[in-house]
Biopython code that builds the backbone (N, CA, C, O; Angstrom):
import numpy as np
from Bio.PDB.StructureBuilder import StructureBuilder

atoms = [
    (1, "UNK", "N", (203.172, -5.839, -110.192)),
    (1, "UNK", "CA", (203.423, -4.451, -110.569)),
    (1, "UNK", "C", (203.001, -4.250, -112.016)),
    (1, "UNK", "O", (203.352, -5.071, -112.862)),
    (2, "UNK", "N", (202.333, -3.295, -112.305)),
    (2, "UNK", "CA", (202.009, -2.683, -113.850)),
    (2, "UNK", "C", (202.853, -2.688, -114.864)),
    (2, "UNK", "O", (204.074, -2.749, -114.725)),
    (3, "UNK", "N", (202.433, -2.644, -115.627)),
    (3, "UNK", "CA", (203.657, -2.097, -116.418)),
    (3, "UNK", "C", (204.251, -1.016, -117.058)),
    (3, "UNK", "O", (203.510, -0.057, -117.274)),
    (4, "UNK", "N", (205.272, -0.948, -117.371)),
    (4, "UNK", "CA", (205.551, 0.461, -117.739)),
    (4, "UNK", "C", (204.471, 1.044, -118.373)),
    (4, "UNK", "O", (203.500, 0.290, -118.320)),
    (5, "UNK", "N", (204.155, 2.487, -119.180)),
    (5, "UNK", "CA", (203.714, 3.179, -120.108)),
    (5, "UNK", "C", (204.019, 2.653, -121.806)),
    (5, "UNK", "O", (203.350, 2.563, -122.836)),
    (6, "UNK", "N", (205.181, 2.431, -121.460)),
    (6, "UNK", "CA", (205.959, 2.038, -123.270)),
    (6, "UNK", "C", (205.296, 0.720, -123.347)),
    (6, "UNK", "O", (204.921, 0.449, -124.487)),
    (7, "UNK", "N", (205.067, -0.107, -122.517)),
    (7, "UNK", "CA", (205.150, -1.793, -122.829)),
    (7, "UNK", "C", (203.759, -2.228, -123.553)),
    (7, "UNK", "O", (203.475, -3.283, -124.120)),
    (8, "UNK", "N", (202.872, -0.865, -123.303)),
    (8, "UNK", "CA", (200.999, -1.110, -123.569)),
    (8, "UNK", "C", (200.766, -1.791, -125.247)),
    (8, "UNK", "O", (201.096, -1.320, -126.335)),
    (9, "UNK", "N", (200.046, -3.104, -124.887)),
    (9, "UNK", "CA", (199.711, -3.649, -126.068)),
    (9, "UNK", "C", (199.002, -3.136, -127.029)),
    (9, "UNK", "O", (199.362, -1.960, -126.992)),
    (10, "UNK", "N", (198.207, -3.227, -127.897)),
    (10, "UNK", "CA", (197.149, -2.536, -128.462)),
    (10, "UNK", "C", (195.498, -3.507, -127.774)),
    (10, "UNK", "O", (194.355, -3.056, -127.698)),
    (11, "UNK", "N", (195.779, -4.274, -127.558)),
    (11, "UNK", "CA", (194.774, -5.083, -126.354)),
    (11, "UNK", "C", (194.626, -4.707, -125.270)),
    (11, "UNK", "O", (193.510, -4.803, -124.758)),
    (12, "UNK", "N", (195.791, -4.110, -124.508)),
    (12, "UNK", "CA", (195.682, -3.508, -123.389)),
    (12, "UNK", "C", (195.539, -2.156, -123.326)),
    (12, "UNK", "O", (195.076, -1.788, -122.246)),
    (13, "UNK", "N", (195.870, -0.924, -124.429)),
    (13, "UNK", "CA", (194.868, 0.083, -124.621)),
    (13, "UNK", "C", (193.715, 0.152, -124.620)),
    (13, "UNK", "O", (192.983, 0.916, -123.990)),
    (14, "UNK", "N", (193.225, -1.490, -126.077)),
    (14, "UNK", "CA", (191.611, -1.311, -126.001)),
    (14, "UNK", "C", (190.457, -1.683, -124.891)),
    (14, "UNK", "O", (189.248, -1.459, -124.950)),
    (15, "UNK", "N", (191.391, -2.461, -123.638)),
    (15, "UNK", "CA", (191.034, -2.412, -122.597)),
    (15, "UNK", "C", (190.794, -1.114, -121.469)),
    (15, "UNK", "O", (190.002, -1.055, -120.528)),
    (16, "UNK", "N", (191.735, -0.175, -121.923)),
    (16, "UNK", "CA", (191.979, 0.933, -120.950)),
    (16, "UNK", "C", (190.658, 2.509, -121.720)),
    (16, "UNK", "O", (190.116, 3.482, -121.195)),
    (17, "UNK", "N", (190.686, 1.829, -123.373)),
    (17, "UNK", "CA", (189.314, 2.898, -123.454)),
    (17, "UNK", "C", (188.270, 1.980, -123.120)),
    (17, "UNK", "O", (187.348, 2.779, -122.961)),
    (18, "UNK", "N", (187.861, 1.036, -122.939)),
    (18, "UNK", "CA", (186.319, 0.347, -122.357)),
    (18, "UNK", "C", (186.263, 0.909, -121.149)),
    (18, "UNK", "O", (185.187, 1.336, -120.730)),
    (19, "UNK", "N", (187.333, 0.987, -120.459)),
    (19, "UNK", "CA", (187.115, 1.391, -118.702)),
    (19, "UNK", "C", (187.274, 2.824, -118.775)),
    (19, "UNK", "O", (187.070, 3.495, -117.763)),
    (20, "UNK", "N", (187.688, 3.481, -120.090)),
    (20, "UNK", "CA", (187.373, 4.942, -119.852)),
    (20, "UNK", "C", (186.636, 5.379, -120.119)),
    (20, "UNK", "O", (186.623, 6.585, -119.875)),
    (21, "UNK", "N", (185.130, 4.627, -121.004)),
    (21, "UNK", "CA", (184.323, 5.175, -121.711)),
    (21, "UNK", "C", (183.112, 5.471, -120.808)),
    (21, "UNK", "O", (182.420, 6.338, -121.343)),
    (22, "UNK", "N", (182.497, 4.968, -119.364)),
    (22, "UNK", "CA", (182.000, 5.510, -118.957)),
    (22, "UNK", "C", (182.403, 6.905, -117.501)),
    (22, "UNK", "O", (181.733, 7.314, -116.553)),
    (23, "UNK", "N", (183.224, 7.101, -117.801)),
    (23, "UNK", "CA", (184.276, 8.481, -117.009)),
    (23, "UNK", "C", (183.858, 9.145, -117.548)),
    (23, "UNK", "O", (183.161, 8.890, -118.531)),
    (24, "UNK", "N", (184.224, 10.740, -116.942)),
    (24, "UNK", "CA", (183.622, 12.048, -117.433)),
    (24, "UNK", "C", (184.981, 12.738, -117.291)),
    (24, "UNK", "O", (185.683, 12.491, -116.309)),
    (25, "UNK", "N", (185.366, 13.577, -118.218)),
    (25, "UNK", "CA", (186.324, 14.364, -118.469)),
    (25, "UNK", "C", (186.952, 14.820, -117.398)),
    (25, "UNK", "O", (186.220, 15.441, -116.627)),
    (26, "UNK", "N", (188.042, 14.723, -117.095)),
    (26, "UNK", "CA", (188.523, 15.598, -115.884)),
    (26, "UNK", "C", (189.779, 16.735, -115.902)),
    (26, "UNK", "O", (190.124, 17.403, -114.928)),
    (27, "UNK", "N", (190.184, 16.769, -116.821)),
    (27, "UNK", "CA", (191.455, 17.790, -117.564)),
    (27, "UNK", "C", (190.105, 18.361, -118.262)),
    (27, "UNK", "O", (188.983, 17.905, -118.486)),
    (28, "UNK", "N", (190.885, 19.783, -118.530)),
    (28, "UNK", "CA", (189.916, 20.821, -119.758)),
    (28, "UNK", "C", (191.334, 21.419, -120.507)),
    (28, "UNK", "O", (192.141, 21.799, -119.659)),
    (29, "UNK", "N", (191.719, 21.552, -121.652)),
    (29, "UNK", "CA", (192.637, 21.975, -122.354)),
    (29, "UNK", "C", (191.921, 23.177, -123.259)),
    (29, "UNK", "O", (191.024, 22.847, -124.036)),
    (30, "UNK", "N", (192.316, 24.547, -123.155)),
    (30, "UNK", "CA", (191.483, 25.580, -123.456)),
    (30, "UNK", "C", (192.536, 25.877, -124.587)),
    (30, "UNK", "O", (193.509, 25.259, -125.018)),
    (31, "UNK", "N", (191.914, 27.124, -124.900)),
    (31, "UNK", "CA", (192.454, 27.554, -126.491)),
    (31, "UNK", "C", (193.676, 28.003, -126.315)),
    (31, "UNK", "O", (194.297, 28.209, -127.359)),
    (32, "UNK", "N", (194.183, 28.207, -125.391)),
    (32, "UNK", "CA", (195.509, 28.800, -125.364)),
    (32, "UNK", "C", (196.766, 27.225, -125.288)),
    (32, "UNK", "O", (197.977, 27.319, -125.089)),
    (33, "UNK", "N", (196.024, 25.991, -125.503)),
    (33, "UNK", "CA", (197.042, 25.203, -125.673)),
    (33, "UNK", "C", (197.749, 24.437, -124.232)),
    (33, "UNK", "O", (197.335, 24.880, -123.161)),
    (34, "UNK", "N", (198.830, 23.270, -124.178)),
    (34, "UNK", "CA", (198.939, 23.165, -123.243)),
    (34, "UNK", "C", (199.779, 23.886, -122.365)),
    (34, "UNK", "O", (200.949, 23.915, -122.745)),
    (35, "UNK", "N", (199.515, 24.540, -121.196)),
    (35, "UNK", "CA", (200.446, 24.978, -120.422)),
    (35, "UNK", "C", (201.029, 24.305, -119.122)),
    (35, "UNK", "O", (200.707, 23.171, -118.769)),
    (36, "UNK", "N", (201.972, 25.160, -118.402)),
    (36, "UNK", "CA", (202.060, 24.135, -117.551)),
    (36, "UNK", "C", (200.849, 24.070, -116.039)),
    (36, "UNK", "O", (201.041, 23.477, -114.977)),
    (37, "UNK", "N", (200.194, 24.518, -116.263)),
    (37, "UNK", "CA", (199.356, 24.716, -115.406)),
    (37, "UNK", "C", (198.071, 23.280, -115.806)),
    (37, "UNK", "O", (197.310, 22.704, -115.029)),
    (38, "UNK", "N", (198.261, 23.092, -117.227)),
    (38, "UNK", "CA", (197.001, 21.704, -117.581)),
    (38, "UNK", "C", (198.168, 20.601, -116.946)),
    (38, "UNK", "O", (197.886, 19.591, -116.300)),
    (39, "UNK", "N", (199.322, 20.990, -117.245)),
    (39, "UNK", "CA", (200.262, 19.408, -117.447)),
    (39, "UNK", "C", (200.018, 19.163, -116.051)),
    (39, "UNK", "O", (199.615, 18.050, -115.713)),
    (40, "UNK", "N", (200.286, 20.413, -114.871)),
    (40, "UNK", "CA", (200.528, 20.270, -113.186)),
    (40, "UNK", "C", (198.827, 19.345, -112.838)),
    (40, "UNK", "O", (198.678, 18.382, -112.085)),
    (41, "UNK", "N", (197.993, 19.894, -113.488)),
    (41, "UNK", "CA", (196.362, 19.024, -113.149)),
    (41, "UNK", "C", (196.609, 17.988, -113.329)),
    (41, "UNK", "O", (196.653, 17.185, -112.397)),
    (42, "UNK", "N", (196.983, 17.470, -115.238)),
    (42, "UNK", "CA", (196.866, 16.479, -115.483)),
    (42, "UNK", "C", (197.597, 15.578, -114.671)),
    (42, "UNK", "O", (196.971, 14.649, -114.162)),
    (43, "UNK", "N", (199.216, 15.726, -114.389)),
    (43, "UNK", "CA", (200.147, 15.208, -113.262)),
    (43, "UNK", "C", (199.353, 14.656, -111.987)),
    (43, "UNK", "O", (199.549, 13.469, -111.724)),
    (44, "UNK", "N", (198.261, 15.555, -110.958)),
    (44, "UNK", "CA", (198.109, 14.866, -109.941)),
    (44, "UNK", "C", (196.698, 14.566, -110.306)),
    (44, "UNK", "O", (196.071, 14.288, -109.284)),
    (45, "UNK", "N", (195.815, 14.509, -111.591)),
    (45, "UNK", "CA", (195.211, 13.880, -112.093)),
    (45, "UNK", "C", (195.364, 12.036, -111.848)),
    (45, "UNK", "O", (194.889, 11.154, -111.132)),
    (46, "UNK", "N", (196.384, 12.205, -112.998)),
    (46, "UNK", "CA", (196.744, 10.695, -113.400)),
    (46, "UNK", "C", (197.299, 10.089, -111.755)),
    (46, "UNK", "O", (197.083, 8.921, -111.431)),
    (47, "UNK", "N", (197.968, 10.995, -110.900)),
    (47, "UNK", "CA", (198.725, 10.547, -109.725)),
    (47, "UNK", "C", (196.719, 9.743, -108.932)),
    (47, "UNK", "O", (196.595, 8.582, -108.543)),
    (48, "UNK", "N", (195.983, 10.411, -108.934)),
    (48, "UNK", "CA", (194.890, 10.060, -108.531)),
    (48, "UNK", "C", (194.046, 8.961, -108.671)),
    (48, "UNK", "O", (193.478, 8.194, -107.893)),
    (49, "UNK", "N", (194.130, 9.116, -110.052)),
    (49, "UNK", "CA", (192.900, 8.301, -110.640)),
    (49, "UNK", "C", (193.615, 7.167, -111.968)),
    (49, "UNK", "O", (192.843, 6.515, -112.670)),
    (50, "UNK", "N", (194.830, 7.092, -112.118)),
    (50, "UNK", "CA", (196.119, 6.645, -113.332)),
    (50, "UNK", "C", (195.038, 6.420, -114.401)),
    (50, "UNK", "O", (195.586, 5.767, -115.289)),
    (51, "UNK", "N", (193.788, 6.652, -114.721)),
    (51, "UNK", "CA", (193.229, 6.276, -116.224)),
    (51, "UNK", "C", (192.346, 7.827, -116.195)),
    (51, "UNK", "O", (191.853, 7.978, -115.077)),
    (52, "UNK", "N", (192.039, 8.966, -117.112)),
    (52, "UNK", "CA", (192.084, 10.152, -117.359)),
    (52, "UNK", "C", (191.577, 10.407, -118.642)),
    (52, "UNK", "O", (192.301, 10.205, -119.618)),
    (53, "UNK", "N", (190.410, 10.831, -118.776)),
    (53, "UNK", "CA", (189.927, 11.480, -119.748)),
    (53, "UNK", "C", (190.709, 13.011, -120.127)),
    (53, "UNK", "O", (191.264, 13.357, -119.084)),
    (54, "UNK", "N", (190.831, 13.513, -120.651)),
    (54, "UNK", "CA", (191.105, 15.096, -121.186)),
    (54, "UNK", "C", (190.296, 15.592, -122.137)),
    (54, "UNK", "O", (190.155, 14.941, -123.172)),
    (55, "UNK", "N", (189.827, 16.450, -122.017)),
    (55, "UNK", "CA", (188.654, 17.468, -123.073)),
    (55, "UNK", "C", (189.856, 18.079, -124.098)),
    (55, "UNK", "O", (190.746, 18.654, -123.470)),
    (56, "UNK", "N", (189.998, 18.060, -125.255)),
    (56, "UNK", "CA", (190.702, 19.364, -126.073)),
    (56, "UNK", "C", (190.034, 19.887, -126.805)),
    (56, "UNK", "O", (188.967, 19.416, -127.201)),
    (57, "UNK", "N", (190.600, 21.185, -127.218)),
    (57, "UNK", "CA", (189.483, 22.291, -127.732)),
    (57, "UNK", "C", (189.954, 21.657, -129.641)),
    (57, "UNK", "O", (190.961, 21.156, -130.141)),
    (58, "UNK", "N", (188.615, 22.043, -130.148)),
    (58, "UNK", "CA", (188.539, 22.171, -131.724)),
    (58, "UNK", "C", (189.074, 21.111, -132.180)),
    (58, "UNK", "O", (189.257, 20.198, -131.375)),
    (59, "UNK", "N", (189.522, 20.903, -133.743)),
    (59, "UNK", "CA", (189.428, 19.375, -134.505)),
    (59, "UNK", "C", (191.133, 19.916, -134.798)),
    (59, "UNK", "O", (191.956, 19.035, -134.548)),
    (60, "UNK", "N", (191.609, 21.007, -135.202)),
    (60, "UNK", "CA", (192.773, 20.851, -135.826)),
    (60, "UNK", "C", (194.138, 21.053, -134.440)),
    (60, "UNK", "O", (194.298, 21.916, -133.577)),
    (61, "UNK", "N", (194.742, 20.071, -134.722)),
    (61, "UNK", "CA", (195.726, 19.667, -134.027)),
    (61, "UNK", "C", (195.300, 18.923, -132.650)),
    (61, "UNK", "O", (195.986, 19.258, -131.685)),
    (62, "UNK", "N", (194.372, 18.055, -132.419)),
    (62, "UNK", "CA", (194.271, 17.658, -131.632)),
    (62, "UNK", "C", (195.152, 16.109, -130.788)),
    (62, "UNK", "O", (195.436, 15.691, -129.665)),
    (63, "UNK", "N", (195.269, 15.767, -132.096)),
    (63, "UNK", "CA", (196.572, 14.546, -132.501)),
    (63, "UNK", "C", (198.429, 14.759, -131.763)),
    (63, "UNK", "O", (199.362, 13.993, -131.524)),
    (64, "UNK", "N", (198.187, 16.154, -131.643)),
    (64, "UNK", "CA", (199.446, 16.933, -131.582)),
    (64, "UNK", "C", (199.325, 17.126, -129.964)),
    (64, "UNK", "O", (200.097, 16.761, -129.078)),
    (65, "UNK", "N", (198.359, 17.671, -129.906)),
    (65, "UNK", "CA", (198.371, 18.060, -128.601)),
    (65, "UNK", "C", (198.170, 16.915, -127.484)),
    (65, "UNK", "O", (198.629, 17.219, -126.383)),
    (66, "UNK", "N", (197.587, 15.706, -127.580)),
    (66, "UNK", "CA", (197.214, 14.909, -127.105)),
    (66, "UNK", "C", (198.747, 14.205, -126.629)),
    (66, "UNK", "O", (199.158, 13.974, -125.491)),
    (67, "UNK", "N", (199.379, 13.977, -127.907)),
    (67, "UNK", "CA", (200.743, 13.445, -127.688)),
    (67, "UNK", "C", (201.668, 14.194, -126.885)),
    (67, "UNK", "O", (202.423, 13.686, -126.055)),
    (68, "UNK", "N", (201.553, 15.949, -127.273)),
    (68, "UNK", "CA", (202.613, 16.375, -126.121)),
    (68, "UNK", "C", (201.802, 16.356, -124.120)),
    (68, "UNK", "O", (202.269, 16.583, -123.004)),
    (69, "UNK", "N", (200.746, 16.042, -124.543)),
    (69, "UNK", "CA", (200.388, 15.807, -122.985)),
    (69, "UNK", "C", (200.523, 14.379, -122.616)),
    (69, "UNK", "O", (200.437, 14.145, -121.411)),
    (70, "UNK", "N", (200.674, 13.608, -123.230)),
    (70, "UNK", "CA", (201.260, 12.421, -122.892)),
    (70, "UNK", "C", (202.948, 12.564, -122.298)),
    (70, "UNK", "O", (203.475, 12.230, -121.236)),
    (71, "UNK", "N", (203.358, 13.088, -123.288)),
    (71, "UNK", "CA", (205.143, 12.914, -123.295)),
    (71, "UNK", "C", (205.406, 14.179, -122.165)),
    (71, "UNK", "O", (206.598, 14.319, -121.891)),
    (72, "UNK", "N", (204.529, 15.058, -121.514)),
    (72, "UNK", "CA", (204.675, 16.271, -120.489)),
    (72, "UNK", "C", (204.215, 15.124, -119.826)),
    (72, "UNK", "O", (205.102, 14.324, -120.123)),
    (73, "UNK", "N", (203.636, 14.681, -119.317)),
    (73, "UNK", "CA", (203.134, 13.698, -118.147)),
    (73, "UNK", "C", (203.583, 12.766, -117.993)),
    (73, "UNK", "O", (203.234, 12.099, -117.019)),
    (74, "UNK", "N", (204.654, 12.247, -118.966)),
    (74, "UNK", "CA", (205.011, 10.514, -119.053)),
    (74, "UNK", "C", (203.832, 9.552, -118.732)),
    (74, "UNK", "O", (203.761, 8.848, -117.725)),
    (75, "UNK", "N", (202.632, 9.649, -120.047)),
    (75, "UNK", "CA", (201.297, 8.839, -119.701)),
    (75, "UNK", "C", (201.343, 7.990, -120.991)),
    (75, "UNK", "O", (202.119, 8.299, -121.896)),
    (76, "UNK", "N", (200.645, 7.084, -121.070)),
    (76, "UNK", "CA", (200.643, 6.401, -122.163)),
    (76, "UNK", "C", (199.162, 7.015, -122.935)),
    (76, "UNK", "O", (198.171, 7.302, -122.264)),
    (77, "UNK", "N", (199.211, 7.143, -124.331)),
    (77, "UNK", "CA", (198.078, 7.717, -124.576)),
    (77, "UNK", "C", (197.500, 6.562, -125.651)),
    (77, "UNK", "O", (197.815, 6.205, -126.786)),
    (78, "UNK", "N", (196.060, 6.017, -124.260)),
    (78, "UNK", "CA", (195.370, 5.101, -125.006)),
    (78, "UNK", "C", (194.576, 5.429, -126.341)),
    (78, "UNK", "O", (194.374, 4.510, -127.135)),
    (79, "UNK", "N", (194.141, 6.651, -126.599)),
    (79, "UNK", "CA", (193.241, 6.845, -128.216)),
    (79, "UNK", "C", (192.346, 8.267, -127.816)),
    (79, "UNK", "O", (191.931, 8.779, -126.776)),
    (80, "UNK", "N", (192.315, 8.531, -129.038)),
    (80, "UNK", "CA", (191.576, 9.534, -129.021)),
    (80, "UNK", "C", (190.038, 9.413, -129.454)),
    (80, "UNK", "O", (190.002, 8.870, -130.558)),
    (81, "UNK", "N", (189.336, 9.582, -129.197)),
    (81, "UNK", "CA", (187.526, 9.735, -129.235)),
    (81, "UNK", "C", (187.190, 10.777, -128.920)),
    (81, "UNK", "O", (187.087, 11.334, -127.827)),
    (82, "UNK", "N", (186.858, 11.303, -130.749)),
    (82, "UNK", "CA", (186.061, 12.622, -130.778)),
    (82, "UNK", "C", (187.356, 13.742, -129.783)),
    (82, "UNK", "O", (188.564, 13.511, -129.838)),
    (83, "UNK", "N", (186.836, 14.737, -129.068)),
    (83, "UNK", "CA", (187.694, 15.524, -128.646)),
    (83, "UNK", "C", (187.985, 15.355, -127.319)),
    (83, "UNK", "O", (188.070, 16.153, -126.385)),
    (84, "UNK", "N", (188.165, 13.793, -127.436)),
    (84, "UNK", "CA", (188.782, 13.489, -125.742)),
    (84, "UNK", "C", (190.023, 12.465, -126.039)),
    (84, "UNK", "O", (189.969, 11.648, -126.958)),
    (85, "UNK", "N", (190.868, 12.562, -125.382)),
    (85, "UNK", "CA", (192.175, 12.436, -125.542)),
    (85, "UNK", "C", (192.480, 10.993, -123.914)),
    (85, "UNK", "O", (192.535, 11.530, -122.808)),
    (86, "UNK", "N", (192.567, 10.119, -123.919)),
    (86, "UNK", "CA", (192.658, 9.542, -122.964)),
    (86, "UNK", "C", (193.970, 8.640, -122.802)),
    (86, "UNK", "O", (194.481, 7.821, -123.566)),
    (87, "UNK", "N", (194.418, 9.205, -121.204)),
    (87, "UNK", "CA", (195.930, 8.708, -121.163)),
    (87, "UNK", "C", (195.806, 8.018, -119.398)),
    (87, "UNK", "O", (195.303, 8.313, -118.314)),
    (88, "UNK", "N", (196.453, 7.181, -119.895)),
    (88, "UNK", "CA", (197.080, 6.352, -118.404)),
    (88, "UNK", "C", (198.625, 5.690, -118.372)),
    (88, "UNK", "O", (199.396, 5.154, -119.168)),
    (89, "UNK", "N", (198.585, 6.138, -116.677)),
    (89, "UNK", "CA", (200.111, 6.503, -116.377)),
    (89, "UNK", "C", (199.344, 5.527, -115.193)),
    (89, "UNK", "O", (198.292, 5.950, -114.713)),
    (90, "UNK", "N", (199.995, 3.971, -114.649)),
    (90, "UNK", "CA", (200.156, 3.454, -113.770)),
    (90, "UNK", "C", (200.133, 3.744, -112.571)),
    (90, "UNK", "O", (199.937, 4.955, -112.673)),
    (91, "UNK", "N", (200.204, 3.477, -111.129)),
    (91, "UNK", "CA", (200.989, 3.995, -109.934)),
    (91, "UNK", "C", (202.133, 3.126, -110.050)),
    (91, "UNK", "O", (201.922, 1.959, -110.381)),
    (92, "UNK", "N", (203.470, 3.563, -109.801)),
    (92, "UNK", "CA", (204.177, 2.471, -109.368)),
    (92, "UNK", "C", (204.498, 1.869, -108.336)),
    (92, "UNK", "O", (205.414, 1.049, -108.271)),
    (93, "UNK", "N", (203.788, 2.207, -107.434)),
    (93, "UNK", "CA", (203.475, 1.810, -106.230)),
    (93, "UNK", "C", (202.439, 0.679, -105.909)),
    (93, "UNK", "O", (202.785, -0.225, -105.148)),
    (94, "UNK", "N", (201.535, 0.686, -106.302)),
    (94, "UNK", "CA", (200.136, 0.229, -106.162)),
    (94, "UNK", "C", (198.578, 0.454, -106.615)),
    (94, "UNK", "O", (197.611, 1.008, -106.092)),
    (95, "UNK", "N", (198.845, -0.358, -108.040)),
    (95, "UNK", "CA", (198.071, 0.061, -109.438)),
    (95, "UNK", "C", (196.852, -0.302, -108.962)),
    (95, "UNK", "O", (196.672, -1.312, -108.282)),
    (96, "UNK", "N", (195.653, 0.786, -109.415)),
    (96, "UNK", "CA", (194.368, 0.580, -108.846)),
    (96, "UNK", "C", (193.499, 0.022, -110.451)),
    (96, "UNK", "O", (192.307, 0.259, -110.647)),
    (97, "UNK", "N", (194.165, -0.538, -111.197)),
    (97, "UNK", "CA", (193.542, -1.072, -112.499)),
    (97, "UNK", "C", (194.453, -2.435, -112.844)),
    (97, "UNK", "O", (195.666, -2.325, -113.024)),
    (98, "UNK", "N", (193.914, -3.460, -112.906)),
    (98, "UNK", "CA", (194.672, -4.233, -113.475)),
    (98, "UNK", "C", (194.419, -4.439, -114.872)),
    (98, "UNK", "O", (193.270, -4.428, -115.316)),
    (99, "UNK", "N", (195.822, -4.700, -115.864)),
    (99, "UNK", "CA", (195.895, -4.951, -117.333)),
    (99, "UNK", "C", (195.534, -6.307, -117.239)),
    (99, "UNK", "O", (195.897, -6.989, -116.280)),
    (100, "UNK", "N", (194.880, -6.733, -118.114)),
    (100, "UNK", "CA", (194.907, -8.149, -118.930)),
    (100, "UNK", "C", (195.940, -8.340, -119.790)),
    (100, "UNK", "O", (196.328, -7.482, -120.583)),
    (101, "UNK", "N", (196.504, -9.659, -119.642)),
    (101, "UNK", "CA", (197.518, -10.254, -120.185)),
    (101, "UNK", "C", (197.521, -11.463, -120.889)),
    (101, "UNK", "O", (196.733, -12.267, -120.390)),
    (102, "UNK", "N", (198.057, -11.838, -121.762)),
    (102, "UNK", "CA", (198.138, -12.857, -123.165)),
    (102, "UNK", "C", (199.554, -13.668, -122.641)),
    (102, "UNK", "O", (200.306, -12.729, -122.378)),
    (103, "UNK", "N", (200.021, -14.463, -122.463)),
    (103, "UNK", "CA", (200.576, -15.833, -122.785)),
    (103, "UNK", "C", (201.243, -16.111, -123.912)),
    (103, "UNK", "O", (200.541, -16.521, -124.836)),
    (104, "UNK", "N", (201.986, -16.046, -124.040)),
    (104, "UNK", "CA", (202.760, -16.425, -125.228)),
    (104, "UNK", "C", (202.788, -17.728, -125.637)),
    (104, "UNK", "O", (203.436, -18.049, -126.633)),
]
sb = StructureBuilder()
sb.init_structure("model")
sb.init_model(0)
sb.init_chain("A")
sb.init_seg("    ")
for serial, (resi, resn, name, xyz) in enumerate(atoms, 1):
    if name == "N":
        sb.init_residue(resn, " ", resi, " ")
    sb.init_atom(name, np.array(xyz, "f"), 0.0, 1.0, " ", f" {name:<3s}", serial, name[0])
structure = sb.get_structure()
């Protein structure tokens, strides 16, 4: 089983943008900000595909917005690149990505 959202290493983010970097946007976040109508996409988004590009509009506040679509979705938000915002939320059922893991 995956692991939670909270538990993501910074190794296992920088794993989750390599596998997002050739994806194409699939959320669009328009000027009016998030509503619940992006969060309901993004929701059976991530339910779909659990690793998710998002488009956001313009440079100021994008930091902001990225995070409340994480914390509206309960997604983990791997990094931002340029004006794409990329978050993954597991299945907890039956994860179609496996994390790499370190050994203590």
């Amino acid at each position: 089983m995956a692991p939670s959202t909270k538990d993501l290493a910074g190794f296992q983010r920088r794993h989750l943008r390599k596998l997002a970097h050739s994806r194409k946007p699939i959320v669009f976040v328009g000027d009016a900000g998030v509503s619940d109508a992006v969060v309901a996409a993004l929701d059976a988004a991530l339910a779909d595909h659990e690793l998710v590009k998002v488009k956001l509009p313009g440079a100021e506040g994008k930091k902001a917005l990225a995070a409340e679509l994480a914390k509206r979705s309960s997604a983990n938000l791997c990094g931002l690149v340029g004006h794409m915002a990329i978050l993954f939320r597991p299945d907890p059922d039956e994860s179609q990505i496996d994390l790499p893991t370190r050994e203590n």
